[in-house]
Backbone as CSV, one residue per row, in Angstrom:
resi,resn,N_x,N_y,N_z,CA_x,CA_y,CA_z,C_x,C_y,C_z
1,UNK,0.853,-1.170,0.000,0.000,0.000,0.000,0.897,1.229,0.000
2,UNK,0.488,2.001,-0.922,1.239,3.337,-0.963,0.541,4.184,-0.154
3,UNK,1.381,5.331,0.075,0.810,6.709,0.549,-0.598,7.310,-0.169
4,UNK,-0.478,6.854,-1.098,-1.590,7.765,-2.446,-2.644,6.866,-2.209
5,UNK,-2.367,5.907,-1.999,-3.612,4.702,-1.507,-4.300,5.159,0.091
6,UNK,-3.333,5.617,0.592,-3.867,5.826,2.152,-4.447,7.197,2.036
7,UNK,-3.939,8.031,1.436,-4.744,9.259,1.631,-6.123,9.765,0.600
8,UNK,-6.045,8.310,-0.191,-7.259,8.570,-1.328,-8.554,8.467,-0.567
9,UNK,-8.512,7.498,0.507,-9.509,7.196,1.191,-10.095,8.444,2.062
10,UNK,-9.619,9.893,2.121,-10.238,10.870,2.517,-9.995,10.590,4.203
11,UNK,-10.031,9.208,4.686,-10.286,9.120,5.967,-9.308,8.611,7.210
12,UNK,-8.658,9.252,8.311,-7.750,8.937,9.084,-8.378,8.815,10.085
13,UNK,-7.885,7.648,10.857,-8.321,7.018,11.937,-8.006,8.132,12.804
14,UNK,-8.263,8.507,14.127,-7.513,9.127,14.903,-7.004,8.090,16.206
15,UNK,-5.910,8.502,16.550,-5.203,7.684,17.373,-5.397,7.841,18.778
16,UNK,-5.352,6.333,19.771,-5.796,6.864,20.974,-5.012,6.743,21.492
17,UNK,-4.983,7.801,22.535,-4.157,8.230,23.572,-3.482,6.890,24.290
18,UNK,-2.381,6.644,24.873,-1.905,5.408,25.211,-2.578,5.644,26.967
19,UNK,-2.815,4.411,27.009,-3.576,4.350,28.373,-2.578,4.100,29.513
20,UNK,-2.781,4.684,30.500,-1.848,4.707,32.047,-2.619,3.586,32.505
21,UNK,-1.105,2.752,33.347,-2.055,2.029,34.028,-1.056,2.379,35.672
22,UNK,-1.148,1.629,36.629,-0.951,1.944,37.800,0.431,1.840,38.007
23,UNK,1.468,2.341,38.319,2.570,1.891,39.112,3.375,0.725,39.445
24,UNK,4.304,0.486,39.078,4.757,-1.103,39.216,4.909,-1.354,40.921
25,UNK,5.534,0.299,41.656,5.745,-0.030,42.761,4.092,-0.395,43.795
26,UNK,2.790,0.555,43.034,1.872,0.725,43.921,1.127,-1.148,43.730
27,UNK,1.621,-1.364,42.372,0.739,-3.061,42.381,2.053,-3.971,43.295
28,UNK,2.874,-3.791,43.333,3.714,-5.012,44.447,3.248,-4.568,45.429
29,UNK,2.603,-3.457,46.140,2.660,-2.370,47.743,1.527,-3.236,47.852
30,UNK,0.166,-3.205,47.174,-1.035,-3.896,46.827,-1.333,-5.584,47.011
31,UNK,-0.172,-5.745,45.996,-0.410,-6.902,46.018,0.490,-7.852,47.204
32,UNK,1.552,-7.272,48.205,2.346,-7.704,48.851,1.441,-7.566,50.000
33,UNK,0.599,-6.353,50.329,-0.548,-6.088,51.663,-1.561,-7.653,51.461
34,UNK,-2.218,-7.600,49.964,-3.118,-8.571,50.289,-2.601,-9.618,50.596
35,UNK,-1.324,-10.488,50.197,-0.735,-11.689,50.284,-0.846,-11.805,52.088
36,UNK,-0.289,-10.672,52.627,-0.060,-10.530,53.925,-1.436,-10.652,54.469
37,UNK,-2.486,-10.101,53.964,-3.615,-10.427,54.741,-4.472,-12.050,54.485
38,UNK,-4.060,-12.244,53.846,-4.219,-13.508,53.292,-3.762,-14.777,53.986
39,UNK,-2.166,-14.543,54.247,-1.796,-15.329,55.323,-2.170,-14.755,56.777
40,UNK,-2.575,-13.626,57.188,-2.854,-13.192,58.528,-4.335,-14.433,58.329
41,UNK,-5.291,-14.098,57.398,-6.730,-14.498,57.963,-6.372,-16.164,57.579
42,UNK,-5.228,-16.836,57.015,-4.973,-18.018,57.207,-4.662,-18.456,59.127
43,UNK,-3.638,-17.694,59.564,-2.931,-18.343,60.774,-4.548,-17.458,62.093
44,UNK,-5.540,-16.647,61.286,-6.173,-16.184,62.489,-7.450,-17.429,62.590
45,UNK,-7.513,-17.564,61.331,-9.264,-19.422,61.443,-7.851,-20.470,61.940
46,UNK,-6.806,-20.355,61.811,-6.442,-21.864,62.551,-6.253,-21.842,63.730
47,UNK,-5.803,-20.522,64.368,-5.073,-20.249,65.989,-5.863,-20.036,66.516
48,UNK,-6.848,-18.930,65.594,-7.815,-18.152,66.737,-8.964,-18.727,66.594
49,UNK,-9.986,-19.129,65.292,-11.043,-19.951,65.624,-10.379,-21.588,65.997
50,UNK,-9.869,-21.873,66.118,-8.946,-23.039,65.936,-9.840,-24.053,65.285
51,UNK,-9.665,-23.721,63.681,-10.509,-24.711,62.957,-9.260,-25.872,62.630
52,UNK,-9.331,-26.437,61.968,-8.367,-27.875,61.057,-7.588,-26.517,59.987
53,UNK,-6.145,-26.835,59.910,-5.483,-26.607,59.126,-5.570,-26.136,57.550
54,UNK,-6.094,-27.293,57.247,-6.589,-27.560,55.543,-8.110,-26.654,55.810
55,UNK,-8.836,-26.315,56.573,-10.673,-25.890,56.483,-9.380,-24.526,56.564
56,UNK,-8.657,-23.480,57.398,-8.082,-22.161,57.560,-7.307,-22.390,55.904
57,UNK,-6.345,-23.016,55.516,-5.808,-22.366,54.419,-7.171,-22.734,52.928
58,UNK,-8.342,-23.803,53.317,-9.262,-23.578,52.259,-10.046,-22.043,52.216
59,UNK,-10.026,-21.423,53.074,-10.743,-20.489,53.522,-9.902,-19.458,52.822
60,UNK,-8.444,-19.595,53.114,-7.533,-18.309,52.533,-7.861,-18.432,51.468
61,UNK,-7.836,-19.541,50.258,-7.538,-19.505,49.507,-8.625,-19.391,48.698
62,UNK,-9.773,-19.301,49.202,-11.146,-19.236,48.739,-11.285,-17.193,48.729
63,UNK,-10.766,-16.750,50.092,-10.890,-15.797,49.978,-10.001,-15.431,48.814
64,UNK,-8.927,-15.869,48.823,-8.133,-15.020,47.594,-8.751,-15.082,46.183
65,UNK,-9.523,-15.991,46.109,-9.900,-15.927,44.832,-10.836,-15.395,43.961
66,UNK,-12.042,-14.995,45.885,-13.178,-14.022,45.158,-12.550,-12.851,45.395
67,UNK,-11.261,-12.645,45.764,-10.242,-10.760,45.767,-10.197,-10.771,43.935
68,UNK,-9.596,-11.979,43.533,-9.345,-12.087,42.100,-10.427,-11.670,41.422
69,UNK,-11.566,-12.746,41.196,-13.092,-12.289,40.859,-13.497,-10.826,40.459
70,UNK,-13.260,-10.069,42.278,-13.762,-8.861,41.949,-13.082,-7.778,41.404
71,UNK,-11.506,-8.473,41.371,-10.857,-7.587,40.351,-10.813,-7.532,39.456
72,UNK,-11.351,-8.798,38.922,-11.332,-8.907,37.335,-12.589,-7.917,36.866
73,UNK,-13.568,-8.254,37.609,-14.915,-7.607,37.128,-14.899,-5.983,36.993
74,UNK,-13.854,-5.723,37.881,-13.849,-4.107,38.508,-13.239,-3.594,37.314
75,UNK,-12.005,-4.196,37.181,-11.077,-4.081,35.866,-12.076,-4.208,34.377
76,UNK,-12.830,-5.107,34.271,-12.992,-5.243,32.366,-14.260,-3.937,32.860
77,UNK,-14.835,-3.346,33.570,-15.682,-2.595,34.025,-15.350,-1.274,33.688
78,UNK,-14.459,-0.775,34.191,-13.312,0.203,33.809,-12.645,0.129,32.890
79,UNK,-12.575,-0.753,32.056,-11.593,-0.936,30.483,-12.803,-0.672,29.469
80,UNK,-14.189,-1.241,29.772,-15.175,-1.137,28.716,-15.532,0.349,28.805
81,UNK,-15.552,1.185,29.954,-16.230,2.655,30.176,-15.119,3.592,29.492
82,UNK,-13.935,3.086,29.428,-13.095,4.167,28.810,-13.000,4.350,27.113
């Protein structure tokens, strides 16, 4: 495709702005807090409710995953509005 081909078409796309996304340091700060709370509410259902081992880290790991869930949702939520 030539130039004379691209500009015959009358019509130029316009280009979008490159999108920001967050901080490399603020997603490790983020994501290093939740890990930490993650293992806190692991060692607090085994010590402190003193459930079974495996029922406290099913629990962490259940919680971690609806954290995931609602980030995903929050995220394509905010990617479709922009």
């Amino acid at each position: 495709m030539t130039t004379d081909q691209e500009t015959a078409t009358g019509q130029i796309e316009p280009v979008r702005p490159v999108a920001r996304g967050f901080s490399r340091n603020l997603v490790m700060i983020v994501g290093g807090g939740t890990v930490g709370g993650l293992v806190a509410w692991f060692f607090y259902a085994w010590l402190g409710l003193r459930r079974n081992a495996v029922d406290a880290a099913g629990e962490s790991i259940g919680s971690g995953i609806l954290l995931l869930l609602v980030l995903s949702v929050a995220g394509t939520t905010y990617r479709s509005r922009r």
